[in-house]
LOBANU-964793 format. One line per 2 residues: their letters; for each residue x, y, z of N, C-alpha, C, O. Coordinates in steps of 0.05 Angstrom, whole numbers, plus 5000, padded with zeros to 4 digits. Each point is the difference from the previous one (the first is absolute). Example, Ala and Ser with C-alpha at 12.3 -4.5 7.8 and 13.67 -1.06 7.14 Angstrom:
BEGIN
as> 5264 4886 5156 4982 5024 5000 5018 5024 5000 5021 5000 5013  4972 5021 4973 5016 5024 5001 4985 5022 5014 5010 5022 5004 $
//
This chain:
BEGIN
xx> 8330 2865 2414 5011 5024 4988 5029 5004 5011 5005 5001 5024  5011 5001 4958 5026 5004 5010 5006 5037 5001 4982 5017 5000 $
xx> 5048 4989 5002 5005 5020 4998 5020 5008 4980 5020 4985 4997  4978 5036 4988 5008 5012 4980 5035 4996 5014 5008 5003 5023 $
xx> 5008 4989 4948 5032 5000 5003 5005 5033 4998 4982 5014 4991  5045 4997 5018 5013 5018 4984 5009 4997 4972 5003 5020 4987 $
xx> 5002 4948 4997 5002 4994 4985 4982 4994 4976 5005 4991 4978  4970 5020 5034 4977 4989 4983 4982 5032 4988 4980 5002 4986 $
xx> 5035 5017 5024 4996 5028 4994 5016 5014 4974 5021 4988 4994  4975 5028 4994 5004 5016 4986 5030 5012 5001 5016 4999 4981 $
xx> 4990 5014 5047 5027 5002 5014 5017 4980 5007 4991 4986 5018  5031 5008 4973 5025 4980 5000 5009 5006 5022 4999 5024 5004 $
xx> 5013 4961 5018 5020 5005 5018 5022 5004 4985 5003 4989 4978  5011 5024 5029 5026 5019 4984 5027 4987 5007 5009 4990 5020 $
xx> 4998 5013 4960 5036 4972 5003 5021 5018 4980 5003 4998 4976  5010 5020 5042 5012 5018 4978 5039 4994 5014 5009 4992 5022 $
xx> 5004 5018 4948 5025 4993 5008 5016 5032 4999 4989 5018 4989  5026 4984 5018 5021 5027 4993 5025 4982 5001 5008 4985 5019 $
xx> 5007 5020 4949 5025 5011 5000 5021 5009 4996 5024 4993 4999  4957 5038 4999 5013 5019 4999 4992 5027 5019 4978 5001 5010 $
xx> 5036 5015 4994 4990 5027 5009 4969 5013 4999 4985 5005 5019  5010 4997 4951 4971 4998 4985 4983 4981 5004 4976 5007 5003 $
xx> 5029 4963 4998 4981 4988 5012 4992 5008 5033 4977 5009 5006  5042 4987 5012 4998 5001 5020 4980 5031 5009 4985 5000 5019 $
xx> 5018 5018 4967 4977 5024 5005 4978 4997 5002 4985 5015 5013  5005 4959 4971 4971 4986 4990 4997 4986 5033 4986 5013 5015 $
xx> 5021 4974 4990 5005 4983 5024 4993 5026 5020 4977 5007 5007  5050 5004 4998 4990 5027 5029 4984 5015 4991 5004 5021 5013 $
xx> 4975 4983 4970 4981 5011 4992 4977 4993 5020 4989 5013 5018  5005 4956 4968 4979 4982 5017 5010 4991 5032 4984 4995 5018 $
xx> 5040 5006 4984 5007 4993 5028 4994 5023 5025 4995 4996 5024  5008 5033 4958 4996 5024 5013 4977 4996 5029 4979 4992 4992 $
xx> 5022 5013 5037 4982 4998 5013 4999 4958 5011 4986 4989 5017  5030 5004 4969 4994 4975 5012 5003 4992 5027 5025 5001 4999 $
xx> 4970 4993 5023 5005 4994 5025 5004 4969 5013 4983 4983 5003  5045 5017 5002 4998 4971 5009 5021 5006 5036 5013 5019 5007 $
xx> 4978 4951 5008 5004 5006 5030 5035 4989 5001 5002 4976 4997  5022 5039 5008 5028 4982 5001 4992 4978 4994 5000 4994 4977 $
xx> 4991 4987 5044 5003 4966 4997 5002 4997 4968 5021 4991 4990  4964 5015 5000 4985 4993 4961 5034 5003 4988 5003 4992 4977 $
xx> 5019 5017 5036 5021 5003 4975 5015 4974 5011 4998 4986 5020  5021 5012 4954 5018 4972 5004 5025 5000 4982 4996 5003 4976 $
xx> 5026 4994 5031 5019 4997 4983 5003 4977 5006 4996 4991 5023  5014 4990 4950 5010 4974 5010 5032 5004 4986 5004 4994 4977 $
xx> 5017 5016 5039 5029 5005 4989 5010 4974 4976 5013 5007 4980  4982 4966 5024 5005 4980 4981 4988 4998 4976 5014 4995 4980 $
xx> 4959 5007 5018 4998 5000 4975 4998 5033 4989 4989 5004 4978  5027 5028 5042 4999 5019 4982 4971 5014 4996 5000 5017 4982 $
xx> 4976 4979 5031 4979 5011 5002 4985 5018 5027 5001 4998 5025  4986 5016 4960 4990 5018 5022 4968 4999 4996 4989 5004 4978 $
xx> 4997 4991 5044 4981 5012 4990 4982 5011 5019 5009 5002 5023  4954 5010 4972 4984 5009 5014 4975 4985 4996 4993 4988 4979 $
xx> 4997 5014 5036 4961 4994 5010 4992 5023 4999 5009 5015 5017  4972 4999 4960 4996 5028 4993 4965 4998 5000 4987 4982 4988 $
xx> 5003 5042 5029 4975 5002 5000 4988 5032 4985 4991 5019 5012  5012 4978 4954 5012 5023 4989 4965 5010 4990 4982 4984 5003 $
xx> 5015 5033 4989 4985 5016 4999 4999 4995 4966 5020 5003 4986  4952 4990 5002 4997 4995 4972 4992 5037 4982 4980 5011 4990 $
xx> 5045 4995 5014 5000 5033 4980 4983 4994 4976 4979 5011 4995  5036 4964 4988 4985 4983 4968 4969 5009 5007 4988 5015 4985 $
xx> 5001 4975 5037 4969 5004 4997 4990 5023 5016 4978 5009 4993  5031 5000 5023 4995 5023 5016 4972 5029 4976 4979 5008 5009 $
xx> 5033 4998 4963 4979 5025 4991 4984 4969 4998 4986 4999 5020  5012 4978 4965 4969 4987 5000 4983 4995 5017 4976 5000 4997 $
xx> 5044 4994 5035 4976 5000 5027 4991 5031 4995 4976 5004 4997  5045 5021 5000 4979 5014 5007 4971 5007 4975 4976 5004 5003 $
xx> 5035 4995 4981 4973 4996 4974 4976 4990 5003 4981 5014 4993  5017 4964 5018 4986 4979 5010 4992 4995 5035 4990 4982 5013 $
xx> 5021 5045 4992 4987 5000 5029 5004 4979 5017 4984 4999 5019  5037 4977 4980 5002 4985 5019 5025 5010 5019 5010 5022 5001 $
xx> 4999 4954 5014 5019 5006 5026 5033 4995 4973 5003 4986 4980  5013 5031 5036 5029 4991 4984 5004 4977 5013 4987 4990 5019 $
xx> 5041 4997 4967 5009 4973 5015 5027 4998 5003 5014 5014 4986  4995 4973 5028 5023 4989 5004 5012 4978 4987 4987 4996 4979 $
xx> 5035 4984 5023 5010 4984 4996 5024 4990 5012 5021 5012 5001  4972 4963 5010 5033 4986 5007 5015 4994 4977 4989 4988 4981 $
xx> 5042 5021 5017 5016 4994 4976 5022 4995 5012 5003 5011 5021  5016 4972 4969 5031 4993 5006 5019 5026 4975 4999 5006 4976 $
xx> 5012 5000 5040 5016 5018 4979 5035 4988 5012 5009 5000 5023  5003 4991 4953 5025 4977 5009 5014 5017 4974 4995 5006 4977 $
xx> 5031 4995 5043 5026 5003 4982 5015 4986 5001 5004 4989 5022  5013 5003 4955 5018 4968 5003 5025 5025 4988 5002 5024 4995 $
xx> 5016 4947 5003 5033 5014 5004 5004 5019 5016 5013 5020 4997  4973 4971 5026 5007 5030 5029 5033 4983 5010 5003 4975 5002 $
xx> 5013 5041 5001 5029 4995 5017 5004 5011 5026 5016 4991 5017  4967 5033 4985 4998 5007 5029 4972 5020 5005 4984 5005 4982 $
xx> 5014 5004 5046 4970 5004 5006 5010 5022 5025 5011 4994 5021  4984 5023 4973 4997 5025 5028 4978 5021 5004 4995 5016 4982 $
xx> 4992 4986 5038 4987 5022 5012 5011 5020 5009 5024 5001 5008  4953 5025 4992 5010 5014 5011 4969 5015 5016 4983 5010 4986 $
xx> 5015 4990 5036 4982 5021 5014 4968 4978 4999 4976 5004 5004  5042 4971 4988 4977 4972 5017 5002 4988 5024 5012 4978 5001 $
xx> 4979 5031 5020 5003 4983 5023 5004 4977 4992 4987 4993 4981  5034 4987 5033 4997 4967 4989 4993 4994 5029 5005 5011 5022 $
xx> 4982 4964 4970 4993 4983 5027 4969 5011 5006 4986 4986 5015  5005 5035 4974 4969 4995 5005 4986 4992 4982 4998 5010 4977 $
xx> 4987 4967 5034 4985 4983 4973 4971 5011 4994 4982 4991 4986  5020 5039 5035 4969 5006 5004 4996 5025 4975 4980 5007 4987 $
xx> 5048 5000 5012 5001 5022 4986 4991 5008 4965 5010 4988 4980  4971 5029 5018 4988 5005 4975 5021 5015 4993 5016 5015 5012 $
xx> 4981 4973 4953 5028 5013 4984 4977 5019 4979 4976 4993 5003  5030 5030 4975 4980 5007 4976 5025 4993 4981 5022 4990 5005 $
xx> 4969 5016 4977 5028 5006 4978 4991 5020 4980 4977 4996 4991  5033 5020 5002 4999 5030 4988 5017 4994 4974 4987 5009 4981 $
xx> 5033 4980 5012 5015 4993 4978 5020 4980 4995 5015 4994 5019  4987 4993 4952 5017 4980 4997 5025 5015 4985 4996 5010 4978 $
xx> 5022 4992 5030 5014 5013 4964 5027 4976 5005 5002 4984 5019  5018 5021 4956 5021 4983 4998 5024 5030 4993 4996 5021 4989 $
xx> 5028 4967 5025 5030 5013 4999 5011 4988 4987 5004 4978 5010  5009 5026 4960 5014 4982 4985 5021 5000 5008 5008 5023 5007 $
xx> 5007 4957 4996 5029 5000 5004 5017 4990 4978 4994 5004 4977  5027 4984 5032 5015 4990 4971 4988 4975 4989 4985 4987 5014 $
xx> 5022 5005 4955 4997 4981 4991 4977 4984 4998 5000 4979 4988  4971 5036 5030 4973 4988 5003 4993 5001 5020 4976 5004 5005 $
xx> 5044 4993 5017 4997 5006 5020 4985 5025 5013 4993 5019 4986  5000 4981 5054 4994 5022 5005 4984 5001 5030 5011 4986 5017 $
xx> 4973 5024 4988 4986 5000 5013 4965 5012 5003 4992 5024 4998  4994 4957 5007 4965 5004 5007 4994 5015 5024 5001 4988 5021 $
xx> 4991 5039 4980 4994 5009 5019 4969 4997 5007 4984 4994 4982  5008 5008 5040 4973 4995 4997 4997 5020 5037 5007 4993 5022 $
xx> 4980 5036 4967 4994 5018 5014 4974 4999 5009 4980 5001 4986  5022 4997 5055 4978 4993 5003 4996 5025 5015 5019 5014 5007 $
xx> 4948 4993 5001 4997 5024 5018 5009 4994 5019 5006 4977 5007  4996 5050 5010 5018 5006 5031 5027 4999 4995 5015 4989 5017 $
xx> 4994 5019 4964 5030 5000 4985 5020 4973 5005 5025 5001 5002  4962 4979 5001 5009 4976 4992 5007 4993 4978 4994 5016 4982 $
xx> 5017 4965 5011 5015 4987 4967 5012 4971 5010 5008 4992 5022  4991 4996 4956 5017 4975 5001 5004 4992 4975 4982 4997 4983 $
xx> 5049 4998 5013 5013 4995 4985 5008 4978 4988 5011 4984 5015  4986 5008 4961 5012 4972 4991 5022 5008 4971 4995 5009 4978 $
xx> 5027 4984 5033 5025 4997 4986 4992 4978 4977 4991 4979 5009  5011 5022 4967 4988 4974 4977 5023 4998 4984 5012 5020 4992 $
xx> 4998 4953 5002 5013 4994 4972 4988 5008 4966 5013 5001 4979  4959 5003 5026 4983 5011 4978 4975 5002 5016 4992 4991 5021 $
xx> 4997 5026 4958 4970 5008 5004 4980 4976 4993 4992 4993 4978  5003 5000 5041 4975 4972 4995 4982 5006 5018 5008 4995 5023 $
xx> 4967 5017 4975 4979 5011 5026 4976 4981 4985 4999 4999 4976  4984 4989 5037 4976 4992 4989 4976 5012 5029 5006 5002 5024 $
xx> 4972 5003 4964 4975 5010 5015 4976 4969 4997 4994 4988 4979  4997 5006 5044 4981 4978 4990 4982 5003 5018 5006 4999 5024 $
xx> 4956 5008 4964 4989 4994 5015 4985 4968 5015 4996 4977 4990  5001 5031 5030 5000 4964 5025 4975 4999 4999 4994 4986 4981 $
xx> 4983 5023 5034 4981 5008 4996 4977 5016 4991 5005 5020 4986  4963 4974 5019 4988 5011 4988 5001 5029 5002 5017 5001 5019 $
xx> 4979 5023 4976 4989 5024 5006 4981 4998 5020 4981 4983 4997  5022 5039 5034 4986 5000 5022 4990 5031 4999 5010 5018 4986 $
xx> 4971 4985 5031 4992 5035 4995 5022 5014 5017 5005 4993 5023  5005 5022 4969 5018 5024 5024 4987 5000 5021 4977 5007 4999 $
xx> 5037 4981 5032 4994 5011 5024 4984 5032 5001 4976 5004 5003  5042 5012 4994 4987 5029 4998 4988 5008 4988 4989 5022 5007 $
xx> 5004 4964 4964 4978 5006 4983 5003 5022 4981 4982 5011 4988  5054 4998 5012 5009 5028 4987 5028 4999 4988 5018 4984 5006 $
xx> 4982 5036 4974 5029 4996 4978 5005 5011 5020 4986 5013 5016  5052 4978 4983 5015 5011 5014 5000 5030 4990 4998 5008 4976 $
xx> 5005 5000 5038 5007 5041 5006 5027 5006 4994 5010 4992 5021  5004 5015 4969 5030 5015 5006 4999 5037 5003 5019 5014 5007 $
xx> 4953 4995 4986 5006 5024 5008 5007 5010 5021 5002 4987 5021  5003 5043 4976 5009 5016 5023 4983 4996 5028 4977 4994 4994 $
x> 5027 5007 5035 4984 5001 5020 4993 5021 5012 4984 4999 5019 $
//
């Protein structure tokens, strides 16, 4: 007996592109709550790319676990922006590779001609920035769906 793929289910691992403004909402929608540790990001300045190791929270299925009484799940996803020209933080410690990041939102700053910038707002009033020649964001999930550590939708209510 083997074991069931993620690919052999009903649910697709998700391969989505933004670009535009409007796409990209679709994207920080599902990204909302995703958690990845510093190490997981990477710019490579030559070929113009940025990207993340995202351990994002599956919103898409979240009302059917609860329907169905099972555990919610997670997912590892790469979420990569190309035509990045430059890359800044702000209120990320650098140099700790221990450090847990969330992310709360993706949005885009148009600038001239197509241009602009990808903000990507993480909790504890962090952000990091990518300067783009155009909007090219793709979302891809890597792996199967795992149950949530905590076993709970993320919360944003009041405390």
């Amino acid at each position: 007996m083997t074991d069931a793929r993620f690919e052999d289910g009903a649910d697709r691992p998700l391969r989505l592109k933004a670009w535009d403004a409007e796409d990209l909402q679709v994207i920080s929608a599902l990204v909302q709550d995703a958690v990845f540790p510093a190490s997981e990001v990477a710019w490579r300045r030559s070929e113009r790319r940025f990207a993340i190791l995202l351990n994002r929270f599956r919103w898409e299925d979240a009302k059917s676990a609860s329907g169905q009484a099972r555990d919610v799940e997670r997912v590892q996803a790469v979420l990569v922006l190309d035509d990045v020209v430059a890359v800044r933080s702000q209120g990320v410690e650098k140099g700790d590779p221990d450090l847990i990041l969330s992310v709360l939102a993706v949005n885009f700053e148009p600038g001239e001609d197509g241009t602009g910038r990808v903000v990507l707002t993480l909790a504890g009033d962090g952000a990091i920035a990518c300067d783009v020649e155009a909007l090219d964001v793709t979302l891809k999930d890597v792996t199967r769906p795992y149950v949530a550590p905590s076993r709970k939708v993320p919360d944003h209510g009041a405390e």
